[in-house]
PAROBA-894522 format. One record per residue (C-alpha): residue number from 1; x, y negated, z negated. Coordinates in nm, 3 decimals. Each point is the difference from the previous one (the first is absolute). Example, Ala and Ser with C-alpha at 12.3 -4.5 7.8 and 13.67 -1.06 7.14 Angstrom:
% PAROBA-894522
1,1.230,0.450,-0.780
2,0.137,-0.344,0.066
% end
This chain:
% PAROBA-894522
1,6.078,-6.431,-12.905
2,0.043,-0.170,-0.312
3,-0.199,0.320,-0.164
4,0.278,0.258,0.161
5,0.284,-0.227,-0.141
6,-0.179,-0.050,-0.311
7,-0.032,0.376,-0.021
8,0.391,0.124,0.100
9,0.076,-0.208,-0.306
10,-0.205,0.117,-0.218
11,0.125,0.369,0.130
12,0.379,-0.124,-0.024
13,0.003,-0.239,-0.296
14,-0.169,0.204,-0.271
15,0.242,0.271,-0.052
16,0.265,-0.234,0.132
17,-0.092,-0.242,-0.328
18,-0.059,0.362,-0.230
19,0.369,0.120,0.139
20,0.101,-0.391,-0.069
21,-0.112,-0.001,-0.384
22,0.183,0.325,-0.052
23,0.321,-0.164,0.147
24,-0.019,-0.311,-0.177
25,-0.100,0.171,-0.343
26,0.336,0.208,0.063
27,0.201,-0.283,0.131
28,-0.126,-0.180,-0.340
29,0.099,0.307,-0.242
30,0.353,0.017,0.175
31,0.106,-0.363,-0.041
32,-0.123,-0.027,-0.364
33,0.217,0.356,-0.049
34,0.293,-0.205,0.176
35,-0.035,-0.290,-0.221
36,-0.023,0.198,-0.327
37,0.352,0.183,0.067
38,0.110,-0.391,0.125
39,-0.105,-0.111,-0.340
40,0.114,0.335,-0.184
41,0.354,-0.053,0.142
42,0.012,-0.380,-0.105
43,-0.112,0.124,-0.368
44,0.200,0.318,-0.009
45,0.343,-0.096,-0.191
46,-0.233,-0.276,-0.231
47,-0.209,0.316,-0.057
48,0.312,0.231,-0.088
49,0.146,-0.265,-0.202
50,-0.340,-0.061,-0.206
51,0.012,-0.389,0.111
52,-0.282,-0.016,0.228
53,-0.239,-0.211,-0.222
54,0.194,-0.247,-0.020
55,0.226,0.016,0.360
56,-0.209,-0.345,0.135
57,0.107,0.063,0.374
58,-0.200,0.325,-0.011
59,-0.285,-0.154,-0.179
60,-0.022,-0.272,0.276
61,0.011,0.282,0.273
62,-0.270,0.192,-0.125
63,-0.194,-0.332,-0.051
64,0.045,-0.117,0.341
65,-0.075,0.368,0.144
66,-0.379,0.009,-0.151
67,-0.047,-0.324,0.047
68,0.068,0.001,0.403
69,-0.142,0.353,0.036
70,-0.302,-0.066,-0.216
71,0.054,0.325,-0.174
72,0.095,0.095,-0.378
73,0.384,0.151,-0.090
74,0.103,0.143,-0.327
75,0.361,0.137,-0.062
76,0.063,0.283,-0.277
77,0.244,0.115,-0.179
78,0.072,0.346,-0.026
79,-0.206,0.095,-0.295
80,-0.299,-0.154,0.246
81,-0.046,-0.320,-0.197
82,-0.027,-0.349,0.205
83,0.287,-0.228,-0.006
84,-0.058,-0.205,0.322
85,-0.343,-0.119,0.108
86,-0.150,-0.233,0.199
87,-0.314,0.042,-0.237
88,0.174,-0.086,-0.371
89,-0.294,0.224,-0.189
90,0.217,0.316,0.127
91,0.334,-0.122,-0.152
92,0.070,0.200,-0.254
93,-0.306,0.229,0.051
94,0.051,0.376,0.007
95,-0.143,0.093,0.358
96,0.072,0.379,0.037
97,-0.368,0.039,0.017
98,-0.013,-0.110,0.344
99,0.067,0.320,0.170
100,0.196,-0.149,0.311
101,0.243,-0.135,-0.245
102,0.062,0.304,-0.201
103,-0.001,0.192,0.293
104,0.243,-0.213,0.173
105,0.207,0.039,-0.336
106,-0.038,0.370,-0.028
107,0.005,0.132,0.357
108,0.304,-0.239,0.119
109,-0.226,-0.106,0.301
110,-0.192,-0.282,0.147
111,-0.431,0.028,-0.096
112,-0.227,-0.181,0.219
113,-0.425,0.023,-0.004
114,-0.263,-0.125,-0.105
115,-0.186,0.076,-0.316
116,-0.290,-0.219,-0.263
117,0.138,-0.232,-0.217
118,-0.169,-0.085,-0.317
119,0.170,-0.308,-0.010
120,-0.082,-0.095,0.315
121,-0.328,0.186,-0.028
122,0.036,0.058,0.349
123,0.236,0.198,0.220
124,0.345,-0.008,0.013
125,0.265,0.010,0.262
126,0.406,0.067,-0.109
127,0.322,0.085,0.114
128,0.207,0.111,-0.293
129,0.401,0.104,0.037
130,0.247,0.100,-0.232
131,0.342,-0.202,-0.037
132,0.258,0.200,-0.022
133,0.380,-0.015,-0.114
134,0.175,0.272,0.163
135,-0.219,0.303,-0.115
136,-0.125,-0.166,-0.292
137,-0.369,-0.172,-0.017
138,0.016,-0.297,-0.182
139,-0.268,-0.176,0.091
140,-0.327,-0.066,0.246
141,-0.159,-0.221,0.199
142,-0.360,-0.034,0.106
143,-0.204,-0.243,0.250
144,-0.352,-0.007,-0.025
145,-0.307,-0.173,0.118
146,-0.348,0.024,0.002
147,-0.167,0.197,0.268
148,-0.235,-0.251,0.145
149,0.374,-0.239,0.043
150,0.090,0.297,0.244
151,-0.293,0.045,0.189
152,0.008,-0.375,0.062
153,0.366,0.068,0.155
154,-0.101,0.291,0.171
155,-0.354,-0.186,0.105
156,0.190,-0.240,0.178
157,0.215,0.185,0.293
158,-0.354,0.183,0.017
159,-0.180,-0.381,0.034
160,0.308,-0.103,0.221
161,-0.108,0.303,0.236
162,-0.362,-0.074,-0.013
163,0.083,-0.343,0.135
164,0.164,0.129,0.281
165,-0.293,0.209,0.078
166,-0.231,-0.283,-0.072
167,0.224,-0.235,0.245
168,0.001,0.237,0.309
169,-0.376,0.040,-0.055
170,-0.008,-0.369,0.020
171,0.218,0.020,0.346
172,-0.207,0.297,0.120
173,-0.311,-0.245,-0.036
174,0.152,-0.296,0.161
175,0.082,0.233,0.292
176,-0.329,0.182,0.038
177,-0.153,-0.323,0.017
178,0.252,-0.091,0.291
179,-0.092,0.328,0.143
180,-0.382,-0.129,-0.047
181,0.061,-0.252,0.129
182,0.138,0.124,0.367
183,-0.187,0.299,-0.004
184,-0.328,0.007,-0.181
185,-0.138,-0.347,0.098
186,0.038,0.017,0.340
187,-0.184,0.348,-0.023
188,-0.268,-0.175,-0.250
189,-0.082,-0.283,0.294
190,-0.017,0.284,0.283
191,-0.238,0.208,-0.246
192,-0.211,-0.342,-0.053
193,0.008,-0.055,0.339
194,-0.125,0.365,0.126
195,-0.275,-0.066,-0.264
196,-0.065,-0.349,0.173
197,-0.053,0.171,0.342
198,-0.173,0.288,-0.172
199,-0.278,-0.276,-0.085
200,-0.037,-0.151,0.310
201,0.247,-0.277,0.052
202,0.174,0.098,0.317
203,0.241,-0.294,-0.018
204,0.173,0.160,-0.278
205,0.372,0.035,0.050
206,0.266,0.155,-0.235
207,0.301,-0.234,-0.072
208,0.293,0.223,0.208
209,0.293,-0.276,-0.169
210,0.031,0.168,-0.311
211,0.111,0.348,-0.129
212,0.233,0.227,0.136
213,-0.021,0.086,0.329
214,-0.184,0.345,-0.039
215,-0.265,-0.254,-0.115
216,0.036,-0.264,0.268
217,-0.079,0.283,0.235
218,-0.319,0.125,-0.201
219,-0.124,-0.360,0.046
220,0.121,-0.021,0.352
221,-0.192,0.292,0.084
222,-0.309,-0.117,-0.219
223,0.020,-0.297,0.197
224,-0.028,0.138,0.301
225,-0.290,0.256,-0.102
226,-0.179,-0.308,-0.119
227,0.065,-0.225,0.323
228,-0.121,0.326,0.228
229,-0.314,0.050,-0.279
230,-0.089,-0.387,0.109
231,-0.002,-0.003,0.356
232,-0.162,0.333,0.014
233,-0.302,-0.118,-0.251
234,-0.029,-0.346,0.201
235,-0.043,0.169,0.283
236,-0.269,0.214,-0.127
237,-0.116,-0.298,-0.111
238,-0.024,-0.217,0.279
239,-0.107,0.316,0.235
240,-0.324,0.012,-0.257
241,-0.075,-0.370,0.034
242,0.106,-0.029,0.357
243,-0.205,0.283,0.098
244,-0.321,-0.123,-0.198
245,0.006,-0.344,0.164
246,0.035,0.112,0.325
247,-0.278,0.321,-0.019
248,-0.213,-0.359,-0.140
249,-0.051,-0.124,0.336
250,-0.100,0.328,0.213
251,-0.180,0.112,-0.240
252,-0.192,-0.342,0.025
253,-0.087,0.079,0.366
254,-0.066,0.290,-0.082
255,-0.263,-0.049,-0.196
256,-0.169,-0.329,0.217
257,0.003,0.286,0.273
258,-0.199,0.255,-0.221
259,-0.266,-0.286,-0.095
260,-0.004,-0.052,0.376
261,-0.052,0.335,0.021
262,-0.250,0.008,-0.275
263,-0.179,-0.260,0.178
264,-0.023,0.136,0.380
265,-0.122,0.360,-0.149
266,-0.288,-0.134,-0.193
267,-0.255,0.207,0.020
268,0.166,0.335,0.013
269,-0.018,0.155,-0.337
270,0.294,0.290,0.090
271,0.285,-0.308,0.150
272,-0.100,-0.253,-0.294
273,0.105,0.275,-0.302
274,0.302,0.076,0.182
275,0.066,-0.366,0.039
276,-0.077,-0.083,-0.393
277,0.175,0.280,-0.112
278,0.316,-0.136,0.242
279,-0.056,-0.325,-0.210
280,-0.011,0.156,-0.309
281,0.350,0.160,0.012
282,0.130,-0.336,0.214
283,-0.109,-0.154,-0.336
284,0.153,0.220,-0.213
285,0.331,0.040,0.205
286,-0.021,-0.423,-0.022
287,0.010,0.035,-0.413
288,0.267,0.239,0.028
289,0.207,-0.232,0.222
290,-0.073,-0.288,-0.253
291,0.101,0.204,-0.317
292,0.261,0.105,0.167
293,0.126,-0.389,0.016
294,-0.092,-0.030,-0.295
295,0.195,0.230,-0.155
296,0.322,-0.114,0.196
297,-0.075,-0.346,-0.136
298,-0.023,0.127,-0.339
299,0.359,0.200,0.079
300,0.137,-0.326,0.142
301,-0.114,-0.184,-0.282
302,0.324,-0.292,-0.070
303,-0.181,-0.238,-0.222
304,-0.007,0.089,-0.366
305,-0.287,0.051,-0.210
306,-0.228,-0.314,-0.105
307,-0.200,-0.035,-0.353
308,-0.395,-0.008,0.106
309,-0.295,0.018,-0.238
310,-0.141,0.370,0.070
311,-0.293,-0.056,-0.212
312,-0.075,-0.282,0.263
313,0.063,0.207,0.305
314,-0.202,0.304,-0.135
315,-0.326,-0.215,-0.003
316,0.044,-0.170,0.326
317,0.032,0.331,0.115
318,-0.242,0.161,-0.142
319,-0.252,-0.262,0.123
320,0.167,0.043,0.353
321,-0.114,0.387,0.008
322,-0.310,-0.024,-0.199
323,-0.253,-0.041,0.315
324,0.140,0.318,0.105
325,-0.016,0.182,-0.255
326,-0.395,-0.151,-0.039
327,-0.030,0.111,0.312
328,0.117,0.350,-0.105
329,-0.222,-0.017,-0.295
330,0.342,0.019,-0.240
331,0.027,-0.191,-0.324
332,0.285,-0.200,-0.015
333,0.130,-0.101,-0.287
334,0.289,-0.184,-0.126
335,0.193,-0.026,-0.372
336,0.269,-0.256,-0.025
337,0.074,-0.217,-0.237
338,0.130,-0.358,0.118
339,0.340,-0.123,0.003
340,0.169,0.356,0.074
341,0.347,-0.130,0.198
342,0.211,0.244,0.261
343,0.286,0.065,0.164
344,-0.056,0.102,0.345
345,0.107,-0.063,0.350
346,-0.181,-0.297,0.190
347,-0.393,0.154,0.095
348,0.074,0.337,-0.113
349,-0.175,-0.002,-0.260
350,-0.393,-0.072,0.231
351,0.168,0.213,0.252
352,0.043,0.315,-0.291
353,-0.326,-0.062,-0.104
354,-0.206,-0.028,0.333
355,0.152,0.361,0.066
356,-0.115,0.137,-0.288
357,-0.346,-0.096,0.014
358,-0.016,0.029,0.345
359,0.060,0.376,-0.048
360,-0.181,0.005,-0.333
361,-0.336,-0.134,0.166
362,0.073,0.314,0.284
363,-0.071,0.234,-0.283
364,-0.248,-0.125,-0.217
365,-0.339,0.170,0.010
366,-0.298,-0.235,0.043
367,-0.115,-0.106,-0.388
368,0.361,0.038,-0.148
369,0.212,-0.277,-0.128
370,0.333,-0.136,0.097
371,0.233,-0.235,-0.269
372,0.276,-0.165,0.005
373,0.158,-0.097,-0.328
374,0.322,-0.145,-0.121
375,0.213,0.103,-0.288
376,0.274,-0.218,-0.147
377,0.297,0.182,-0.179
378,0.289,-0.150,-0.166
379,0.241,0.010,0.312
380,-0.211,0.137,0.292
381,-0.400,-0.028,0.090
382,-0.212,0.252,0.174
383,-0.251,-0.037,0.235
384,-0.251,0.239,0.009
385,-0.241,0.124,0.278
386,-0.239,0.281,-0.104
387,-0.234,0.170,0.221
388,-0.306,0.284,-0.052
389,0.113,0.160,0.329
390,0.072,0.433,-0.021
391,0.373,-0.127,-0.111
392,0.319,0.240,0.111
393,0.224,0.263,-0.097
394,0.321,-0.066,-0.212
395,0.199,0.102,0.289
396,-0.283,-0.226,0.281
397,0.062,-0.320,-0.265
398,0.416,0.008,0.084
399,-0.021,0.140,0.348
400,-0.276,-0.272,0.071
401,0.250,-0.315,0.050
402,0.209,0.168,0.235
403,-0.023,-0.153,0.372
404,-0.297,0.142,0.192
405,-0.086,0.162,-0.264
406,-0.418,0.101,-0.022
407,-0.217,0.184,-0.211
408,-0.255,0.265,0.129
409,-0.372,-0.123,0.046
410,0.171,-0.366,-0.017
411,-0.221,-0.240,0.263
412,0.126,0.018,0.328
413,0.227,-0.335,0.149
414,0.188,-0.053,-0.276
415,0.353,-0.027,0.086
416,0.169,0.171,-0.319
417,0.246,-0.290,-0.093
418,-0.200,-0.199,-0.239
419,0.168,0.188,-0.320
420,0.343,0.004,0.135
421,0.006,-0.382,0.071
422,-0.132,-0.014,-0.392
423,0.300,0.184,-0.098
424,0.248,-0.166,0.181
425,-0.168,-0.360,-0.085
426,0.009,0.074,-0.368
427,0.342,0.161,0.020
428,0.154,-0.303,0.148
429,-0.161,-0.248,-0.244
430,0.193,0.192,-0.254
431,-0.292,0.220,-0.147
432,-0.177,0.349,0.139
433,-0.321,0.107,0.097
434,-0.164,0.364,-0.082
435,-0.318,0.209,0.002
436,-0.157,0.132,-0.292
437,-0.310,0.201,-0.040
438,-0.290,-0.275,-0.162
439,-0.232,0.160,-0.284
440,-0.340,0.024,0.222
441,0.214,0.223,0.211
442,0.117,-0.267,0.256
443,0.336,-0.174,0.049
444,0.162,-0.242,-0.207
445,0.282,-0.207,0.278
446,0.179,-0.165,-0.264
447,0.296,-0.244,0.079
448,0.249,-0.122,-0.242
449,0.141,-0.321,0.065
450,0.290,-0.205,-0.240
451,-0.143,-0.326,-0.170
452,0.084,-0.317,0.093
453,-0.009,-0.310,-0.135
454,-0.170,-0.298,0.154
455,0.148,-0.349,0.062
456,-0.045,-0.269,-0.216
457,-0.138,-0.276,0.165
% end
């Protein structure tokens, strides 16, 4: 707003203030010509009667006339020669070789310009008129002044304007922020809050007391879309954990009555694979049901993130899955230097990194090695597990923490939600988790978590 004002001035004022410094330089040029035939009829009979050197009223005129108007007047005989002055030097002085006086003198009519004065050695502005008596020319008079003393004159209705300009600028930016401040806050705090809800907070609200009411019915509606967003995620919500605690129990049966099972057909070889493969996927549909809680605690999550020592969580860990991986004849090794402080959300960061091994140790061929390493930055640490599994496509790595999601040849009861509770673990303690292809050809699962800083004791 205050650009368009700024603007219309600058499109109004400029040849206004040109137009203006014509005016004034006219309006300047026709007063001094009104003064010289003022002064010319005050020294016209002292002129005719060859007394105007000494007629003391007319000297004290002409005085107090250059002395108000800051400007120089000399009066002339006929012949051209001064006789009245307000600078003494041209008493006396023959002055026909100022053309505006000579010409005033020969042509009968009033001269004004501008031309370079010697004397001055600068340029000079004049009105020159003849006096007359009757028909007769017996004398001139001529105001002058220095150029620069008239562009001051003129510079000043030209400043006068300019402070106009610069004054409803001034009001134009004291009302554009009163526009701001009814219009573009209110749509500032609905922006922040769409970004709010954008990131996850579904409490977010937009303000609907302030702005116009166009506004207060954008936030209204926002509102509303939010309060509808809420119910319908918390009920996906709930369904998901509902659901998963109450499959828990028949599944439970379920699977006492298959060992039952497993138990009364001993001895027939074709009954006891069908009833260990019936395990096998009641297993496997039991992980799915616990990730599945998992990752609705993780979405639940309402306590904030905690500092832990990582460096102290990797080893404990790692010594946690080593007889497995022993037992799977994979080196595991671990790189992390002590003291290495996170932010993260209470046991997500053992719960991040059991996933990742878990599937890490699913892949690795018998004699390869598995580490886990930590590396401190200046504002975030990563945690690093690399495998010498066959690794996965560019387009496998991102698709691979979607929900269910599971790679071909992968081992059979694995219930595809290990990486997507990762994500959404690491996403919610304020960092992110990703998949990059490892130099031996494996996978490097690499999560970036913010530092933290430990209590002092």
């Amino acid at each position: 707003m205050v650009g368009v004002v700024a603007l219309v001035l600058a499109v109004h004022d400029i040849p206004l203030a040109n137009h203006l410094e014509s005016v004034e330089r006219d309006r300047l040029a026709t007063k001094y010509e009104r003064d010289a035939f003022i002064l010319g009829g005050r020294s016209e009979e002292a002129l005719e009667e060859g007394v105007a050197a000494t007629d003391t009223g007319l000297n004290a005129m002409v005085l107090r006339y250059a002395s108000e108007e800051e400007v120089d007047v000399v009066v002339t005989d006929s012949d051209g020669v001064g006789v009245v002055a307000s600078d003494a030097s041209k008493i006396g002085q023959d002055l026909t070789n100022r053309v505006e006086i000579s010409s005033a003198l020969a042509d009968g009519e009033p001269q004004t310009g501008e031309r370079y004065s010697g004397t001055l050695r600068g340029d000079l502005f004049f009105v020159a008129v003849p006096v007359l008596s009757g028909d007769r020319r017996v004398g001139a008079v001529r105001i002058s002044a220095p150029e620069s003393i008239v562009d001051d004159r003129v510079n000043a209705q030209v400043r006068g304007l300019l402070f106009v300009a610069l004054l409803s600028l001034a009001i134009a930016s004291v009302v554009a922020w009163l526009f701001a401040a009814s219009v573009v806050r209110p749509l500032r705090r609905l922006h922040s809050a769409t970004d709010r809800l954008a990131a996850g907070d579904l409490s977010t609200r937009a303000p609907t007391d302030a702005g116009p009411p166009e506004i207060r019915d954008v936030a209204e509606s926002f509102n509303s879309m939010a309060d509808r967003t809420e119910q319908l995620v918390e009920r996906q919500r709930a369904f998901a954990g509902t659901a998963s605690h109450q499959l828990r129990t028949p599944l439970t049966a379920l699977r006492l009555r298959l060992e039952q099972l497993a138990i009364e057909v001993d001895g027939d070889t074709e009954m006891e694979d069908t009833v260990e493969s019936a395990l096998a996927e009641t297993d496997r549909l039991r992980r799915m049901i616990e990730g599945l809680l998992a990752l609705t605690r993780a979405e639940d999550a309402a306590v904030g993130p905690v500092v832990v020592d990582l460096s102290a969580i990797v080893h404990e860990r790692a010594e946690h899955w080593r007889p497995l991986a022993d037992e799977s004849d994979v080196r595991l090794d671990v790189a992390a230097p002590t003291g290495v402080f996170v932010s993260v959300l209470p046991g997500a960061a053992e719960q991040m990194i059991d996933n990742l091994v878990d599937n890490a140790l699913d892949v690795s061929p018998t004699g390869s090695r598995l580490t886990l390493s930590v590396s401190a930055g200046t504002t975030t640490t990563e945690l690093h597990v690399i495998d010498d599994g066959p690794g996965l496509s560019d387009a496998d790595r991102e698709a691979a923490f979607e929900r269910f999601w599971r790679a071909e040849g992968a081992t059979p009861g694995g219930s595809g939600l290990g990486l997507a509770i990762v994500r959404q673990l690491a996403n919610a303690s304020g960092g992110q988790a990703e998949l990059r292809a490892a130099p031996g050809g494996g996978i490097d699962a690499t999560i970036t978590l913010p530092n933290g800083r430990p209590r002092s004791a």
